[in-house]
C-alpha positions in Angstrom: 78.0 -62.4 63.2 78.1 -58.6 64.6 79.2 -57.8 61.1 75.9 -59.6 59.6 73.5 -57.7 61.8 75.2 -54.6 60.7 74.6 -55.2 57.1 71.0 -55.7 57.6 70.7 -53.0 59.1 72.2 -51.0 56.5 70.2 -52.9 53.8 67.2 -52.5 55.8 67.5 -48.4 55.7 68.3 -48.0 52.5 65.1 -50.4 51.9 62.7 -48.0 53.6 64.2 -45.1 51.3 63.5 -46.7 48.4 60.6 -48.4 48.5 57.5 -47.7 46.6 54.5 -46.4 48.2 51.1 -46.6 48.1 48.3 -44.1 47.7 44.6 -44.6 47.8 42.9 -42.8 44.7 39.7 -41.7 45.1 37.4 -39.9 43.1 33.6 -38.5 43.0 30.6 -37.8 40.8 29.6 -34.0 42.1 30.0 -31.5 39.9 32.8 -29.0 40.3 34.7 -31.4 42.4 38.3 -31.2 42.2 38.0 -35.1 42.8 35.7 -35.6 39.9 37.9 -36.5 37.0 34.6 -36.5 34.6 33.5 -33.7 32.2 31.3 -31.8 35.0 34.2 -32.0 37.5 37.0 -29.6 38.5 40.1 -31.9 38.9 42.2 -30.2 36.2 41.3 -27.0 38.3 42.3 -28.3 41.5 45.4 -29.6 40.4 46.5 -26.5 39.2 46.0 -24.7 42.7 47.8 -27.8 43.8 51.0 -26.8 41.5 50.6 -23.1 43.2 49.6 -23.9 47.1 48.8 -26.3 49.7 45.1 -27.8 48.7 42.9 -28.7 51.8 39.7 -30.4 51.6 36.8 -29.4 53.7 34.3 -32.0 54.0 33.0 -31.3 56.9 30.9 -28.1 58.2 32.6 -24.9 59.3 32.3 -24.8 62.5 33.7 -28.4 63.3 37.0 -27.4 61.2 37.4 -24.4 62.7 37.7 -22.0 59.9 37.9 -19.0 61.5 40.9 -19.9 63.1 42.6 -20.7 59.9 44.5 -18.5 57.4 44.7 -18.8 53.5 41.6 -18.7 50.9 38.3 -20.6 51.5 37.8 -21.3 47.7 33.6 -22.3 47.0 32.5 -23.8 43.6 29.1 -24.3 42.9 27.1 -25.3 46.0 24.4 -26.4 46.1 23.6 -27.5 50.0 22.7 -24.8 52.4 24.9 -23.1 54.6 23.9 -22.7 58.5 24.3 -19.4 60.5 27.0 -20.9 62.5 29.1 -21.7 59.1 28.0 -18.2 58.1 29.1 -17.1 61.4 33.0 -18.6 60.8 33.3 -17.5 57.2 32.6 -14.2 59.4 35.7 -14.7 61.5 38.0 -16.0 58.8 37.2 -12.9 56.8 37.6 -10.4 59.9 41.1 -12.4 60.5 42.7 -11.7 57.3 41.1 -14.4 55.2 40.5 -14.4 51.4 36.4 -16.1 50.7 36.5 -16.9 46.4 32.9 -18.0 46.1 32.2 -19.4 42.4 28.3 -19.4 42.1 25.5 -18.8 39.8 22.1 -20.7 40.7 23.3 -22.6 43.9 23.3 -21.6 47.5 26.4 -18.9 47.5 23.5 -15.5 48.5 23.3 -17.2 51.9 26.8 -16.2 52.3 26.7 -12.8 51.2 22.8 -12.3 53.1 24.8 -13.4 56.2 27.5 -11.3 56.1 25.1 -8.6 55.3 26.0 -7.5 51.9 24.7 -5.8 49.0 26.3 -7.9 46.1 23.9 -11.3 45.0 24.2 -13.6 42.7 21.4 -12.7 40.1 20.2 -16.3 40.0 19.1 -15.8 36.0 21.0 -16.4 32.7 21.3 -13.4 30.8 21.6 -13.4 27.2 24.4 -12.0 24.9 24.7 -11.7 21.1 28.4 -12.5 21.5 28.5 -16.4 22.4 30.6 -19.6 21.0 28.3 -22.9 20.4 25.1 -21.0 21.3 23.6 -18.5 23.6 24.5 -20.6 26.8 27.7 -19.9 26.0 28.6 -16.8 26.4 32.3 -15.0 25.0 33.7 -12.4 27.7 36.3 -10.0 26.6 36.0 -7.1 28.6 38.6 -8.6 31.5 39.7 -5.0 33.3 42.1 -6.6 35.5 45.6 -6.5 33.4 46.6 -9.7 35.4 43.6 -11.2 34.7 43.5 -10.5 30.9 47.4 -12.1 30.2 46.9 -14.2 27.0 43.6 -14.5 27.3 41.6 -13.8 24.4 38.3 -14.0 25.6 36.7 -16.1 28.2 34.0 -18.5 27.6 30.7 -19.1 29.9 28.8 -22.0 29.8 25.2 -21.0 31.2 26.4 -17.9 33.3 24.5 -15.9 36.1 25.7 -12.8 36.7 26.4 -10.2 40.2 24.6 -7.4 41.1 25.0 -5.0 44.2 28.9 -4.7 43.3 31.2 -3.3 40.9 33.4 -5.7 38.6 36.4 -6.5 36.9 34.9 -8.6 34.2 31.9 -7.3 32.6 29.4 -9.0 29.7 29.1 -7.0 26.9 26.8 -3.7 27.1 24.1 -5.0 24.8 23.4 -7.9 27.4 19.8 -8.4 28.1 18.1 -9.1 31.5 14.8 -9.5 31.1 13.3 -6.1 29.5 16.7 -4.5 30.4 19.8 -4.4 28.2 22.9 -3.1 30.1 26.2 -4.9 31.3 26.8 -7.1 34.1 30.0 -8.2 36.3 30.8 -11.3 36.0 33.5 -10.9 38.6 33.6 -8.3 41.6 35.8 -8.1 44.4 34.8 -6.8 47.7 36.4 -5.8 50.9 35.0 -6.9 54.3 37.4 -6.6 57.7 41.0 -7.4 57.4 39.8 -9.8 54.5 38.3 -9.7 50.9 35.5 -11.6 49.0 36.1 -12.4 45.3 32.5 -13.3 43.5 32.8 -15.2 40.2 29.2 -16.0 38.4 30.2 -19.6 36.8 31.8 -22.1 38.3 31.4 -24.1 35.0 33.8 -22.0 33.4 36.4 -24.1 36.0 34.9 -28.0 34.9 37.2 -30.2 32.9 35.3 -29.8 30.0 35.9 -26.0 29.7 39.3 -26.1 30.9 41.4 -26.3 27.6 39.3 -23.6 26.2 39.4 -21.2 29.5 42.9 -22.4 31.0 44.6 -19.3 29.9 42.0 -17.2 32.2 42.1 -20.4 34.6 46.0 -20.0 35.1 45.9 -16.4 35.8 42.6 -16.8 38.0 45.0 -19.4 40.3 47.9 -16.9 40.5 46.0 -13.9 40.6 44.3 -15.8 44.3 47.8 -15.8 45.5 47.4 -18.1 48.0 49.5 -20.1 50.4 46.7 -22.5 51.3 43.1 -23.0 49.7 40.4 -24.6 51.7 38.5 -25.8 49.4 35.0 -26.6 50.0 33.7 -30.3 49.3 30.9 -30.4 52.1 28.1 -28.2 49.9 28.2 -30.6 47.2 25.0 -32.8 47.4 26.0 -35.3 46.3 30.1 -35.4 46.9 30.3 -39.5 47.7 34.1 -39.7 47.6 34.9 -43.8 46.5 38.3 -45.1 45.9 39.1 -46.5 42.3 42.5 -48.3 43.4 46.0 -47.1 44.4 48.9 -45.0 42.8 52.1 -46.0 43.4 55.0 -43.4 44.0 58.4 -45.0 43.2 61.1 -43.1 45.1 64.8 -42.5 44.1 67.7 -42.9 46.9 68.2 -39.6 48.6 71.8 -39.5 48.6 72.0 -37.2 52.2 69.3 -39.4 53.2 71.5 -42.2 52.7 74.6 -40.8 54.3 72.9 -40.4 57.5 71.4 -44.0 57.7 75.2 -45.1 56.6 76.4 -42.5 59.7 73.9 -43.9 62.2 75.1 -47.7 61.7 78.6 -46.6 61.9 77.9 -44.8 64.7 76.1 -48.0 66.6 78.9 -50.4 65.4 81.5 -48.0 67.5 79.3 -47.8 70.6 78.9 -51.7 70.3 82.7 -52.7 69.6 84.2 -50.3 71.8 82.0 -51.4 75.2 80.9 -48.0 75.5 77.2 -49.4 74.9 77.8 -51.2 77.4 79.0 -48.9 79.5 76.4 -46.2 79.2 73.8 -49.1 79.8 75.4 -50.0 82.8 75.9 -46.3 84.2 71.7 -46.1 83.6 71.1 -48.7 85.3 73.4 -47.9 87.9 71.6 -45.0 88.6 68.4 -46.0 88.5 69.3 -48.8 90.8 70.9 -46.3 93.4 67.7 -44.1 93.4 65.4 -47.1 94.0 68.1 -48.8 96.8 69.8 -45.8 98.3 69.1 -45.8 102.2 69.3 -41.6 103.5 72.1 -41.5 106.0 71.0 -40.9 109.8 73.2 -38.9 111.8 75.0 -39.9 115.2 71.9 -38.0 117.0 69.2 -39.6 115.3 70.8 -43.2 116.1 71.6 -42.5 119.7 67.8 -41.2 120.1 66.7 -44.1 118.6 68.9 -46.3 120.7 67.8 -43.9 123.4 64.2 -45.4 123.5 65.5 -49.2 123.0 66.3 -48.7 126.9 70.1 -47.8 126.1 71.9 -44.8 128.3 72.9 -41.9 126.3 75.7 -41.0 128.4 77.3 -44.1 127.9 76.6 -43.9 123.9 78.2 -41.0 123.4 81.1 -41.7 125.8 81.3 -44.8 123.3 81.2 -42.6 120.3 83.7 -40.2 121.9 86.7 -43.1 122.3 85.8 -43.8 119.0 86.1 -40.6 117.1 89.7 -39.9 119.8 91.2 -43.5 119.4 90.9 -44.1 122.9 89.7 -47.9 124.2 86.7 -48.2 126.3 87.4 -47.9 130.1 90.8 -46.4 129.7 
């Protein structure tokens, strides 16, 4: 019978090894979402700065997930919902801590950021218009990468309706014949800023990061992920409008035995079958409970004072208790 149980139990670890398990999949319709698996989302993105660091979703405001108390990258694309003075407030912090801020923007909300924290650089918040361009002017080609890590294998990097920074010096640049409005000069594209312990990169299209740019850009995209560097990315989810996260079914992770894993669930049977066939179970149940009984039970021993006083006021004489306890203690009978 003993043997029985002992077998189940062995079964019944190696069971919970190897069993599948479950996730819930779930996906939006925002754009630049890394959940959005559609052409205007950012999933390919996101799993990419999955393969380099630990991805944590913010969907909630600043200030109730304590940013400025965290460490790692706070990684923005494309917002489009306003941020508060008290989330301007923690990005603040984080970036006076030692945090990284990579805001992607080009028409959304990403100035009230950089109003906050009292900079010069803006998003310009206009498309300018290049000669150089794939499809059509909305799509801009950018070869002028200065950063050397940057520009590995990357031929030129395609815009898809662009804004550009001002206020800031860059590390990608449009072309010099770029026109904005009656002026023709070259823009960043990307700057890189330093404020407190921390730095702010600026990128002016988040559309180069969406699915459906991705095979055409993932050279630049690759080295944009490394080049952040990152241990953890926040990433925000909260300024998306409309980010209405809805699951689409489950994924199903099939697990292969863990070999050391296995070892110690064969170890800690053996190791109860011992304990159970020797008595020593037994034993070191008993022992417990022996000591817990003796606590609870246990009377605190009186001495021979504290009973003869008590005696003492039952109306007994305490020369005649203690001539008592005297014969006692010398082996002498009374009256002798």
């Amino acid at each position: 019978m003993r043997r029985a149980a002992y077998a189940i139990m062995l079964a019944f670890g190696i069971f919970l090894l190897v069993m599948p398990i479950s996730v819930p999949v779930f996906h939006t319709s925002a754009d630049f979402s890394v959940f959005n698996t559609n052409w205007n989302g950012a999933s390919k993105f996101g799993k990419l700065l999955y393969e380099e660091s630990r991805v944590v979703p913010v969907i909630t405001s600043y200030n109730s997930f304590d940013l400025s108390e965290r460490k790692g990258v706070l990684l923005i694309l494309g917002p489009d919902m306003r941020y508060s003075p008290l989330e301007v407030g923690e990005v603040k912090n984080f970036l006076n801590n030692g945090g990284t801020l990579v805001l992607i923007d080009d028409f959304g909300t990403g100035n009230d950021i950089l109003e906050g924290l009292n900079l010069s650089a803006r998003f310009l918040g206009i498309t300018p218009i290049d000669v150089f361009y794939s499809k059509n002017y909305n799509f801009p080609e950018v070869v002028r990468i200065l950063d050397p890590q940057l520009g590995i294998g990357v031929d030129k990097l395609i815009l898809n309706v662009p804004s550009a920074i001002i206020g800031a010096n860059g590390s990608i640049y449009t072309s010099k014949v770029t026109v904005v409005g009656n002026n023709q000069r070259e823009l960043p594209v990307m700057s890189e800023v330093k404020y407190g312990k921390g730095k702010i990169i600026l990128f002016a299209d988040p559309s180069v990061f969406i699915n459906d740019m991705f095979d055409e850009n993932e050279p630049f995209i690759r080295n944009f992920v490394r080049y952040l560097n990152a241990d953890t990315v926040y990433i925000d989810e909260a300024h998306h409008s409309n980010f209405n996260p809805y699951a689409v079914g489950t994924l199903v992770i099939r697990r292969s035995l863990d070999r050391v894993k296995a070892f110690y669930v064969v170890l800690a049977v053996a190791v109860t079958a011992i304990l159970v066939e020797s008595g020593l179970a037994l034993k070191g149940v008993g022992k417990i409970l022996e000591l817990i009984l003796g606590k609870i039970f246990k009377e605190e021993e009186k001495s021979l004072d504290e009973v003869i006083e008590k005696l003492k006021k039952e109306g007994y004489d305490e020369s005649i208790l203690r001539k008592m306890i005297k014969e006692i203690e010398t082996g002498k009978k009374l009256g002798g």
